[in-house]
N, C-alpha and C positions, 0 to 999 in steps of 0.2 A: 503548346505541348501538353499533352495527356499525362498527367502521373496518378496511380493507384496509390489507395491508404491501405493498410491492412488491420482489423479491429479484434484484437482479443480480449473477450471476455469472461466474466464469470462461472459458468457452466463448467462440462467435462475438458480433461487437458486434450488440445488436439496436436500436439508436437509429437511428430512420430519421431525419436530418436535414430538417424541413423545406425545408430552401435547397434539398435536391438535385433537388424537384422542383417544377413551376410547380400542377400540375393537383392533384385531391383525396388524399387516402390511399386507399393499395391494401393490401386485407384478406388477412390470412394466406393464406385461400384462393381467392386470386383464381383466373382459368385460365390456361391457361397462353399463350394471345395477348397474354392483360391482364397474364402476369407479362413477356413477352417486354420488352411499350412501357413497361414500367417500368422494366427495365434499359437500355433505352437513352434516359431520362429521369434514369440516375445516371450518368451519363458525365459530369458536371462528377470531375476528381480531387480539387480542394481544397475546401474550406470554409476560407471566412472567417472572423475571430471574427464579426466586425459581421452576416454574412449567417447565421452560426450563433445568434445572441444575437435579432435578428431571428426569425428561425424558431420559437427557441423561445421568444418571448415569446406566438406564439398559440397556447399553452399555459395560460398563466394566465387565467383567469375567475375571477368573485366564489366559485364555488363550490370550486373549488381552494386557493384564499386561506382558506377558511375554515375546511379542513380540519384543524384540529390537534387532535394526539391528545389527551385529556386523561384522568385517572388509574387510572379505573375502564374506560377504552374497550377493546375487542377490538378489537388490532390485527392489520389486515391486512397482510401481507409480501407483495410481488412480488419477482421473480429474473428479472435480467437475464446472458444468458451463463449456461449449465448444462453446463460444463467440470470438471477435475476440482476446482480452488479450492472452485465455486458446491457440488459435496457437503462438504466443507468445513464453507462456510456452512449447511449444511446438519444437519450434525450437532452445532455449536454451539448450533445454535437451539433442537436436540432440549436438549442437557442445559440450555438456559436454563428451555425448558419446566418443569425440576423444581421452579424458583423463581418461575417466571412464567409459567404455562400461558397466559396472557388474550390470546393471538395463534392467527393462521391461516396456513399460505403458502397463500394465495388465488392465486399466479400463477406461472409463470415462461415465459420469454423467451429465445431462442434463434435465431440464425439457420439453424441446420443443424438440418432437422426430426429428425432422430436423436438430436442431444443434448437438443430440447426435450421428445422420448416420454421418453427414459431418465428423464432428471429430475423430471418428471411420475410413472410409478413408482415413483422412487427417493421422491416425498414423500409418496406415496398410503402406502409399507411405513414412513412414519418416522412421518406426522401423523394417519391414517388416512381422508384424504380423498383426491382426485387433483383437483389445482389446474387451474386453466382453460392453455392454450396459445397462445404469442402468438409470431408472428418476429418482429414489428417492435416496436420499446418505445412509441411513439407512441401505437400500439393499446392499449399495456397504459397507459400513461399514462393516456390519458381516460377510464379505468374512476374512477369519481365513489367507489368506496369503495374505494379503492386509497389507503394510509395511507403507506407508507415503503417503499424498496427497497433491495437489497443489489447495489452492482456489480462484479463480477469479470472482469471482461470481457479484452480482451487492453490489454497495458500500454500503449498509444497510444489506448488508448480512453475509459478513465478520465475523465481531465477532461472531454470533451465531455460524455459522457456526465453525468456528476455536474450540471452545468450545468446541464444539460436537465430533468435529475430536479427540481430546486431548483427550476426557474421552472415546473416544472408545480403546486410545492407540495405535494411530497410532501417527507418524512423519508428520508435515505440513506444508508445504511454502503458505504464507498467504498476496493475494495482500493489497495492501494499499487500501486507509486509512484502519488501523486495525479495525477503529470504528470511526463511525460519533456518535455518543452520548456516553456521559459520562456511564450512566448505562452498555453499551454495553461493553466498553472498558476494564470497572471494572467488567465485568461478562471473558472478553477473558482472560484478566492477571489473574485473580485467576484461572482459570482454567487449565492453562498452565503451573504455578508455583505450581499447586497441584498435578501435573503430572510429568512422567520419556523423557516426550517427548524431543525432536528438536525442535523447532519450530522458522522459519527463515520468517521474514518480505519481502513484496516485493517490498524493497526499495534499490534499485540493485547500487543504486551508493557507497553506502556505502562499496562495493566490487571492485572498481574502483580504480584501483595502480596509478590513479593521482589522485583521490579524496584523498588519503590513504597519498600521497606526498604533497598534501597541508597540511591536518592535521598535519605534521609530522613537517614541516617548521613552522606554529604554537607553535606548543607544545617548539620547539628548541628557540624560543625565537626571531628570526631573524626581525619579524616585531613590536618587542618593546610588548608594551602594547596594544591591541587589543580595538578598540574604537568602531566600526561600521561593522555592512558586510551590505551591498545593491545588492539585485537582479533584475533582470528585464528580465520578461521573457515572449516575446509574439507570438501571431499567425493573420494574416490576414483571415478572414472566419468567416464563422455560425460554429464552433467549437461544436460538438457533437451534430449536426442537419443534417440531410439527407433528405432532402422534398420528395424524389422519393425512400428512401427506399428498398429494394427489400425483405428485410425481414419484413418489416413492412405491406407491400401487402400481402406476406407469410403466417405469423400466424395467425391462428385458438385460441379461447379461446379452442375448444374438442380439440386441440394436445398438451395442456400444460395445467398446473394446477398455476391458478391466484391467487388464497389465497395463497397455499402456496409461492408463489414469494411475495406475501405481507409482508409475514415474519413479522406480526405484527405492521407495518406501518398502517395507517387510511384506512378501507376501501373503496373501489370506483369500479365504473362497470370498466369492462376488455377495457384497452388502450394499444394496438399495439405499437404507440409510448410514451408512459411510459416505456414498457417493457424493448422497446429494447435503448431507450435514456433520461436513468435515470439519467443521470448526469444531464439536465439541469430543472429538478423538485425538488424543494425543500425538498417534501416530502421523499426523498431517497438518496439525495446526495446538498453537496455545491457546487459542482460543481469546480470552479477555485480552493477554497479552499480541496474538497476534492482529487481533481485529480492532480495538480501541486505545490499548495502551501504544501500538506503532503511531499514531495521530498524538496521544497525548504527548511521549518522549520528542517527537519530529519537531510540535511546538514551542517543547522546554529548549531543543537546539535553537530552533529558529529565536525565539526571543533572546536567548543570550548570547549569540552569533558563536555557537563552539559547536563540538561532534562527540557524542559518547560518552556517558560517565565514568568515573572512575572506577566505582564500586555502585554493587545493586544489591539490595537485601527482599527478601520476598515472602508472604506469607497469604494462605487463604484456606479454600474448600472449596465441599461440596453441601451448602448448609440452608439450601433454599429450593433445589427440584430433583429431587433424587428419581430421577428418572435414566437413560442410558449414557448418559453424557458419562465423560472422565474427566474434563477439564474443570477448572473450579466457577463456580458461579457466583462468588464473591473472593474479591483479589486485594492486595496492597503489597508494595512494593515502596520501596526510597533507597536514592540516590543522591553519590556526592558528586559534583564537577569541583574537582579541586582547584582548576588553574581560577575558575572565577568564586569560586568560598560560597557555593551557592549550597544548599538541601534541598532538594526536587523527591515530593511525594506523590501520589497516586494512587486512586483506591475506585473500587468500583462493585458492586453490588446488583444482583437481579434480584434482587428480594424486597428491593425497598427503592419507590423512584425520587423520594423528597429532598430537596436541597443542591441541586447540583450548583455546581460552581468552580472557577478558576482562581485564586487569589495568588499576585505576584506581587511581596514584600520586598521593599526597599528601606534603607535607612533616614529618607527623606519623604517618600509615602509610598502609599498601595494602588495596586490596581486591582479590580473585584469585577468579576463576570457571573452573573446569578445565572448560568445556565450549563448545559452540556455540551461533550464536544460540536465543534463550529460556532458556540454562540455569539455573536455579532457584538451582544450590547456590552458594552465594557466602563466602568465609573471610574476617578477618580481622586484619588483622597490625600491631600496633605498629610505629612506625620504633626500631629498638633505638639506644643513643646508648652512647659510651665515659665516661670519669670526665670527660671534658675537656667534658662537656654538649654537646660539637656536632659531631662528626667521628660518623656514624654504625660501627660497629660490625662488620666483614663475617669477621673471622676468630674468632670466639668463641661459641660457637652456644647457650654457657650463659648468653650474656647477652641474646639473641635471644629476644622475647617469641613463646610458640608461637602461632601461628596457631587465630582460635576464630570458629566456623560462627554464620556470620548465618543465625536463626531467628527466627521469626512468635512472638508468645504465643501458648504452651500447647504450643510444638513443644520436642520436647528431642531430637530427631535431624537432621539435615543431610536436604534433600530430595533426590529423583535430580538425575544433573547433566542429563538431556533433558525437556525441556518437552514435549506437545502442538501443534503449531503451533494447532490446532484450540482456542483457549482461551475455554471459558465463559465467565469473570469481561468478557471482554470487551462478548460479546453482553447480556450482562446489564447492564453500565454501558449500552448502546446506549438498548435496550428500556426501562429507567429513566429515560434523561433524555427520551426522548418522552414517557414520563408527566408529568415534572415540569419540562419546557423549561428543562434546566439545562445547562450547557455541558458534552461529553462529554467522554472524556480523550482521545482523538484527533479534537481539532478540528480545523476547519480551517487555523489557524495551525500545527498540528504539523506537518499536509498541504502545506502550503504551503513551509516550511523543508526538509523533508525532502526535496522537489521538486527543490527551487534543490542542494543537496548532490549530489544525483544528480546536477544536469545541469552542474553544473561539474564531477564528479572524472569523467563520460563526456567531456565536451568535453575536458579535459586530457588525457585518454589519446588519444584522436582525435586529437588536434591539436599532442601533443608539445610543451605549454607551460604554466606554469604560469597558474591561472585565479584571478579577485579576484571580491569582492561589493562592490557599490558602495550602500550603506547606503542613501544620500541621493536616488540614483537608481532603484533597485531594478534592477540591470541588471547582468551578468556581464561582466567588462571583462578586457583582456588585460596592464593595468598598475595598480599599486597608486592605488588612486581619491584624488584629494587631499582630503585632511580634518582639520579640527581634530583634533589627538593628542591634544588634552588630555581630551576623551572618553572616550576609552580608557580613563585612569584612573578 
């Protein structure tokens, strides 16, 4: 049996909303009268969830529902957004291929017809087919052997999008942040939980057989009681700025359609560079926070096996490229998980790349990763103790146990300390649990928590106060939420 994947990527959002408009779907290539009355048929700015959940419930039919992959099926992959993420996703799927050839990218999706040719090439040189082309997802959606897709789309667009994918009854690898607002987050998880789907986050570390061996050295107890982790993770540069663009010269408002990339965000006349570097506009992304601190927070869960801090405190600017960005180019933020007594810090800078690193403090010893996010190489270290058993030890270096390199069996050397962002093992957990409908390691629960981190340590630096999770409520509050303490313990 033939089954299609569906692949969305990075690029422009190609989810046409049903809400936006009353009358039929208009075809990639409609003309251009029929495209004119269809942009002023998307003149509504917002979507609702209720008229978004609506819309795309007339997605689902019996033969969508029925669709799941099963173990021996050739699955089909579509691509939503073909940015640079969506090659990316693109070249994982190649090295999954080495382990799992039994898929197609049958598709990809694009609203800016430039990015949907390029990536149509770019799959025709990696799979040696050239996949069908579609701008709108809707189209690619009601393709009946359309199996899973991948979305990378812009950071505001994610959750709708994933929503959409799920009630059409397709499988979806879903880039991070799942969701920069809370309503979005809570419109992706219900969606997803009221489906038969897969749906695997793309938070790729969480797939990472050293990330997986720190967790593991955690959970076994070896570093006592876990008191702190602190990250720091930077870059020297204008960090998602390109002043000379090439795609930015490129686009045309007539090759792409700009309300619908609005995706319900405030309206505004068509900007080339919003389009294509929405990470450093408020209005679409946090930026630091949506792009690096959803990977850092996802990993402070993952090692401590819990979801969501309590409280988020946040602070930064703009204090290194005062260029058109809005978002801050140097960040810090800290967090409490109170049910496990932990401080999780965070801090990140483009102005300075020296020093990165992960340190997670236990009562019994540390573990120290001299790199940035995904770093592979991970040390070590006893807490050293005096004759007196408890006053640990800081001037004596002969009584300081040396530090010794967390390694995988069969490894006898420390890995590099930079990872791939591009990580195989991921797409391959993906691709597996379609086959065996087993819950992936970036499910939606990670998607979910990681969400809520983000939009509280952006709302604390916004808003200059420190922000709470309200357990009971599921809702981001500006005072600590009243609650039995005795939970905590």
């Amino acid at each position: 049996m033939r089954v299609p994947c569906f692949f969305i990527a990075q690029g422009a959002v190609v989810v046409r909303q049903l809400a936006y408009h009353r009358t039929g779907q208009v075809a990639h290539h409609q003309s251009g009268t029929k495209r004119a009355a269809h942009a002023r048929s998307l003149a509504m700015d917002a979507v609702s969830r209720r008229d978004f959940l609506a819309g795309s419930a007339l997605l689902l039919t019996a033969r969508s529902y029925s669709r799941i992959v099963g173990a021996n099926d050739r699955i089909q992959i579509g691509q939503i957004g073909c940015g640079h993420r969506a090659a990316g996703h693109r070249q994982m799927l190649k090295m999954s291929a080495q382990t799992d050839p039994n898929f197609d990218l049958r598709s990809v999706c694009d609203l800016w017809s430039l990015n949907r040719e390029r990536a149509a090439d770019d799959a025709k040189r990696l799979f040696g087919q050239r996949p069908k082309t579609y701008q709108y997802s809707e189209e690619m959606l009601a393709d009946a052997g359309l199996d899973a897709v991948m979305i990378g789309t812009g950071d505001h667009q994610h959750a709708r999008i994933l929503a959409e994918v799920v009630r059409a009854g397709k499988d979806c690898y879903c880039e991070k942040p799942m969701a920069n607002t809370l309503e979005d987050a809570r419109l992706a998880r219900e969606a997803v939980l009221a489906s038969k789907q897969v749906a695997q986050m793309g938070s790729q570390w969480l797939s990472c057989p050293y990330q997986q061996r720190v967790r593991d050295i955690i959970r076994s107890g070896k570093l006592g009681k876990i008191v702190s982790i602190s990250q720091r993770w930077n870059y020297n540069g204008p960090r998602w700025h390109v002043p000379k663009d090439e795609n930015v010269a490129a686009i045309r408002e007539r090759d792409t359609d700009w309300k619908r990339w609005l995706l319900g965000r405030p309206d505004r006349p068509f900007d080339p560079r919003v389009y294509f570097e929405f990470r450093i506009f408020k209005d679409f992304s946090g930026g630091i926070t949506d792009q690096w601190y959803s990977h850092g927070s996802g990993l402070a869960h993952f090692y401590l096996d819990t979801f969501i801090p309590d409280d988020t405190v946040s602070n930064g600017g703009i204090f290194a490229w005062h260029d058109v960005r809005e978002n801050p180019d140097t960040f810090h933020c800290v967090s409490t998980f109170a049910r496990n007594e932990v401080l999780y810090d965070y801090s990140t800078t483009f102005g300075n790349a020296y020093g990165d690193y992960t340190v997670i403090r236990g009562t019994r010893g540390t573990l120290y990763s001299p790199g940035g996010e995904g770093s592979t190489q991970w040390w070590l270290a006893s807490e050293p103790r005096s004759a007196w058993g408890s006053n640990v030890v800081f001037d004596s270096g002969s009584r300081a146990a040396r530090p010794q390199p967390v390694l995988l069996p069969g490894h006898t050397e420390p890995p590099p300390v930079k990872q791939d962002d591009n990580l195989k093992a991921h797409t391959d957990n993906w691709l597996a649990c379609m086959r065996s409908r087993q819950r992936p390691n970036g499910s939606i629960d990670t998607g979910f928590a990681h969400a809520v981190a983000v939009i509280m340590a952006t709302r604390s630096y916004r808003e200059g106060r420190k922000m709470y999770w309200d357990r009971q409520r599921e809702e981001i509050v500006e005072r600590p939420p009243v609650a039995d303490t005795s939970a905590l313990r």
